[in-house]
N, C-alpha and C positions, 0 to 999 in steps of 0.2 A: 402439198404437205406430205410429208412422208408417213407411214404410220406407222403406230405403234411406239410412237414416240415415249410415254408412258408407263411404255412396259422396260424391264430389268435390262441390260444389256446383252444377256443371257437365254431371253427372250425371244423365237424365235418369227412370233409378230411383232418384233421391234426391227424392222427391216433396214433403216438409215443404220442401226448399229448392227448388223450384222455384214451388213455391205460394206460398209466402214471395216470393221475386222477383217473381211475378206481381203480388202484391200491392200489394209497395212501388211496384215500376214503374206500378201503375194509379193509388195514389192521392199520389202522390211531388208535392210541392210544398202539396199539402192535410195529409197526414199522414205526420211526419218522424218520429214517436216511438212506436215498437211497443215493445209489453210480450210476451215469450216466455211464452208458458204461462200458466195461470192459476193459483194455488194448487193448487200439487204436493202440499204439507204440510198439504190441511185432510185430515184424517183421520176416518173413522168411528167414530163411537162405539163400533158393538157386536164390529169386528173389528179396529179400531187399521189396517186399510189405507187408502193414500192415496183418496181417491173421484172424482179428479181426475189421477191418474198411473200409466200400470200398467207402468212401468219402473224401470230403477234411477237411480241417481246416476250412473253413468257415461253409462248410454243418454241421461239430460236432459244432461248434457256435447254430448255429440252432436247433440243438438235445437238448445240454444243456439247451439252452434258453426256449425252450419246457415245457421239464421236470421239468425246475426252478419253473417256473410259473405255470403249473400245479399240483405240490406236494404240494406248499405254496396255493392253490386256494381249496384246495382238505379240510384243514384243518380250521375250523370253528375260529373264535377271541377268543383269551385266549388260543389257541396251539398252538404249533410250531412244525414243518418239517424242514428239512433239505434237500438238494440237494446239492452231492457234485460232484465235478468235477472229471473226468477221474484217475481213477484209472491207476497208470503210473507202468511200471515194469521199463525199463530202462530209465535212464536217461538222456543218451547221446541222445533216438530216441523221449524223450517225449515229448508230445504234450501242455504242461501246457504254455510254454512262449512261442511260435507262436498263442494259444487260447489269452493271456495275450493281446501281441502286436497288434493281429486283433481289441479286444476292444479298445485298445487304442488309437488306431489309427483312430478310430469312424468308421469304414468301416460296422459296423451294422445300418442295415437298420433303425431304428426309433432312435437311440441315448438313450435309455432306460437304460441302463449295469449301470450307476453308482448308481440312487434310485434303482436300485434290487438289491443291492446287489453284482455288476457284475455278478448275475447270478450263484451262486457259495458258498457256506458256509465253505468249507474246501476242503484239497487235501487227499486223501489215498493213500498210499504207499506200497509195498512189499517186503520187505526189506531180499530176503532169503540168506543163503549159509552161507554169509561172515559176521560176525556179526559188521563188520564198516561200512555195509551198514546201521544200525539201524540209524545211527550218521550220515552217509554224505550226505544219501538223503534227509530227513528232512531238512540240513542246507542247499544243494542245491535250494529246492526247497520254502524255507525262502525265498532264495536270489535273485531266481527270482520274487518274487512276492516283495520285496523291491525295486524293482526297478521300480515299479509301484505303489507303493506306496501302498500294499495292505499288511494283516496279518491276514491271516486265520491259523485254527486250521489245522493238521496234523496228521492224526494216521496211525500209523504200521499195516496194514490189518495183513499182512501173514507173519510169522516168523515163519523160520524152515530152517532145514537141514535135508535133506534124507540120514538115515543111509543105510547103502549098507550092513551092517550084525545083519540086525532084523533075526530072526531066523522064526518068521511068513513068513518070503520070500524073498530069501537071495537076489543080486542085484549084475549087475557088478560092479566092483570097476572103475567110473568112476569118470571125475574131478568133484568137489563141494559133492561128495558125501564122506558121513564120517563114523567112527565108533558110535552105541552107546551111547560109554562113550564121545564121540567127542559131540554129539547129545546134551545130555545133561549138557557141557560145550559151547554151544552155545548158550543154551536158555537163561541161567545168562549173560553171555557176552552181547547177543541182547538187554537185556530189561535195559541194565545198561547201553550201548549206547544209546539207546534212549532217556534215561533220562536226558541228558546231552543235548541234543539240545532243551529240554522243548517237548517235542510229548506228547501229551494229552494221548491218551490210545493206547496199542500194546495188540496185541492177537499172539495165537501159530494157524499154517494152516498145519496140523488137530491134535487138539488134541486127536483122536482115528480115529481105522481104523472104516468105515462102513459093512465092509466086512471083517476081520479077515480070514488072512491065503488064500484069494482070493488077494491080491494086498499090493504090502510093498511100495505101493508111498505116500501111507498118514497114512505112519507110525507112531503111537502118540510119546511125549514127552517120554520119563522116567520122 
């Protein structure tokens, strides 16, 4: 956990937000659009705890709120920054409508969440494997945030499927893994799912390897 979470963003035992500012202020005009955190909600298999969070839903409240306000403080009048909320992988474990409910419910300290913005510009998403995921998280995650009455933007981070016979390294043939020609029948299907629940912009994750013939898990598109 980071500390000082708690404290003003101003604060300079608030360290996630002073790092955060550093940040934005360093690479501000190059990169307008941060994603908070990384999958809170992928969880472990053998203990069902987050492997990527070791707080609660209030403490990430506090992270975001951080960050929000630091990225947007970072950037001078007449720019704009973005701070988007938790990059979610699943759905079922995602952290976006207990974050939602917490604000709603006013249970944050100074009642500040609705002039910011609640804190939040949009949701990203990961959309891999199955290409009706392009389509169902998007409108999931629509639907929770209408119930709050809110309508931010949505984009597909990572779209892909791991071929299992790239010839740069072949792969067990395990579930969600495809062929190839599967691979690149997946990529049309994704982005044409997507489109269809309105998602602002989708990317492929990775479109090349970094390493060629050292690792076939970020095997590019055909």
């Amino acid at each position: 956990m980071p500390k000082g979470l708690d404290k003003p963003i101003e604060d300079r035992d608030n360290a996630w937000a002073q790092f955060i500012g550093k940040l934005a202020t360093k690479y501000r005009g190059k990169v307008d659009t941060w994603i908070v955190w990384n999958e809170p909600d992928l969880l472990a298999e053998d203990t069902g705890e987050s492997r990527t969070w070791a707080g609660s839903v209030e403490d990430f409240w506090s992270l975001q709120k951080s960050a929000y306000l630091a990225v947007k403080r970072a950037n001078p009048p007449g720019e704009s920054a973005d701070a988007w909320a938790i990059r979610t992988r699943h759905t079922k474990e995602a952290m976006l409508e207990p974050f939602l409910e917490l604000l709603a419910r006013g249970r944050q300290r100074d009642g500040t969440a609705p002039q910011n913005n609640w804190y939040f510009d949009g949701v990203p998403s990961t959309p891999y494997a199955n290409p009706l995921n392009s389509f169902a998280k998007p409108e999931i995650y629509r639907r929770i945030m209408a119930r709050y009455g809110l309508k931010k933007e949505i984009w597909n981070l990572e779209s892909n499927a791991v071929p299992w016979d790239d010839p740069v390294g072949l792969l067990p043939r395990e579930p969600w893994r495809v062929t190839m020609d599967q691979q690149a029948s997946y990529i049309i299907q994704s982005f044409a799912s997507g489109w269809r629940p309105g998602v602002e912009r989708m990317s492929v994750y990775k479109m090349r390897d970094e390493f060629p013939g050292k690792t076939a898990r970020t095997s590019a598109c055909p």
